[in-house]
N, C-alpha and C positions, 0 to 999 in steps of 0.2 A: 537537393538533399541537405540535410541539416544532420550535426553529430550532437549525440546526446549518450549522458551516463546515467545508468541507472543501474541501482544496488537492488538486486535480488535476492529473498530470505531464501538459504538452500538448507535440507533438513540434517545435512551433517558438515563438516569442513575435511576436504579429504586430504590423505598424509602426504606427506612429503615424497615419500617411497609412487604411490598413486601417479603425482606431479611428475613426476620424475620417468617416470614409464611410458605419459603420453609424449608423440614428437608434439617437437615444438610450437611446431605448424598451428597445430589444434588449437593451441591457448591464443594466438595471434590469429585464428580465423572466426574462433568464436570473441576474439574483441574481451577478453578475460585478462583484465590489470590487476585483480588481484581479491585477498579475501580477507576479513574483518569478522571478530566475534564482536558483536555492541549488547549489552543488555540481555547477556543468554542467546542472542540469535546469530545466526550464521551468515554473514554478506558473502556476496560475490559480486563484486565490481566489473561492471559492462561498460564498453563504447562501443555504440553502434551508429553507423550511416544510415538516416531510414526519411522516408519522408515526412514520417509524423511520430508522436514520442510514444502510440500504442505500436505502430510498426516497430518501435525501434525495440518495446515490450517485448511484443509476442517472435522477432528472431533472436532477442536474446534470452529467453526462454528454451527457443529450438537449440540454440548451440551450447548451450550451459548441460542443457539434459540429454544432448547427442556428444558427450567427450566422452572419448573412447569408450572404455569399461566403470568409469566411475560410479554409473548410477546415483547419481545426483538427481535433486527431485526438487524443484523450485515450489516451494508450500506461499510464499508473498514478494511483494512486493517492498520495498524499505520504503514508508511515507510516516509523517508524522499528523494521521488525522484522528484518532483517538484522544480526545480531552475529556480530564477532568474538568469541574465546574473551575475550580481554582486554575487550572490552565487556561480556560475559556479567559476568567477575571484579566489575568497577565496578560494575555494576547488583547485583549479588547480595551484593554484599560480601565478598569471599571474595578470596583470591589467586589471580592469575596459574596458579602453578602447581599449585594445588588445583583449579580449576575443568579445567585441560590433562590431568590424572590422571582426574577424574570422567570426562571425556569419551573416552578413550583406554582406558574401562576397569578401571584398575588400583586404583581404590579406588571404594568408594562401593557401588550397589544395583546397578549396571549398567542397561543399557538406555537410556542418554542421546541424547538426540535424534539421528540422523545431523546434519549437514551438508547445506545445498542446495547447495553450490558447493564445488567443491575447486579446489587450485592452490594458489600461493603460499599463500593463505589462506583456510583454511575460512567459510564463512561460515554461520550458524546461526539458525533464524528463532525470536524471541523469544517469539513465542507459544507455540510448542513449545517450548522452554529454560526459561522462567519455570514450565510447566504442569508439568515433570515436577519443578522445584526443589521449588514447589508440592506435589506427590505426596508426594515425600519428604523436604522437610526442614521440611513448614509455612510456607514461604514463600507471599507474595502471589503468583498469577497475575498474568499480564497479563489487564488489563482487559476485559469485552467491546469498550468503544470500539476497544482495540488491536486487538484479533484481527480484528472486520469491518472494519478497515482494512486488516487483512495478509491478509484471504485474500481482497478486493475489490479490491488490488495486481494480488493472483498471478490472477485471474484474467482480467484487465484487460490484462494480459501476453499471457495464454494468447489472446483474444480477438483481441491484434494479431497475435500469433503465424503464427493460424490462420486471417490471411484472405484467402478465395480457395483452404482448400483443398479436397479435394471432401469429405473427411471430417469435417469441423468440428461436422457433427449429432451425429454418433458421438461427439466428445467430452464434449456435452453429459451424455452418460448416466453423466459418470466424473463427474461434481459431485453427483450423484442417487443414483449409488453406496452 
């Protein structure tokens, strides 16, 4: 077994009065160090003993949202796989506008990751943006650590998404895919 931390996005931060009502036990059996607002979002800091860092996920998930009465409701995972182009630029080294060219086509191998988000500004998940730098320019990937964090997000997502709706079994079979 290996211990691993992982910060869970929960959809409220609950009170002091809350804390204070569950015994103690709870917070020391679910592996709960403590809680963080970053960026508008709510952490809940996990240490879990698990064999693997999705294990260590999915029972700090179960203990986070089995404390007592809180009703707590874990919406993500805490990873940083969302980039801008201009993030992509800084992590890879590269400019601005070399990295805006890759991505629009006009130089390079083609085939650059879409975009999970459009509007004002695209946004790009780094697992996929690192893999294909990776491909082709010999860069490092993003790590396994990163990537079961970014697709234990999205699915995390997908899971609040989808509940209550009648198909939600049906989507399980697009993960199995």
């Amino acid at each position: 077994m290996k211990t691993y931390e992982v910060a869970l996005v929960i959809d409220r931060e609950p009170t002091d009065e809350e804390l204070e009502a569950l015994p103690s036990e709870s917070l020391d059996t679910a592996g709960l160090i403590g809680f963080e607002t970053q960026a508008g979002a709510v952490l809940a800091y996990v240490v879990r003993d698990a064999v693997s860092l999705v294990d260590a996920i999915v029972q700090a998930i179960h203990e986070v949202e089995s404390l007592g009465r809180l009703g707590l409701q874990v919406v993500g995972v805490h990873c940083e796989d969302l980039v801008s182009l201009r993030d992509i630029a800084q992590r890879i080294g590269r400019t601005y506008e070399s990295v805006r060219l890759l991505a629009a086509g006009k130089r390079g191998p083609g085939g650059f990751p879409a975009p999970v988000s459009t509007g004002q500004w695209a946004l790009y998940s780094w697992a996929e943006v690192s893999a294909w730098f990776a491909m082709h320019y010999g860069t490092a990937p993003a790590g396994v650590y990163e990537r079961t964090l970014a697709a234990a997000d999205h699915l995390i997502r997908a899971r609040r998404i989808l509940t209550g709706d009648e198909h939600r079994d049906d989507f399980l079979r697009l993960v199995a895919a």
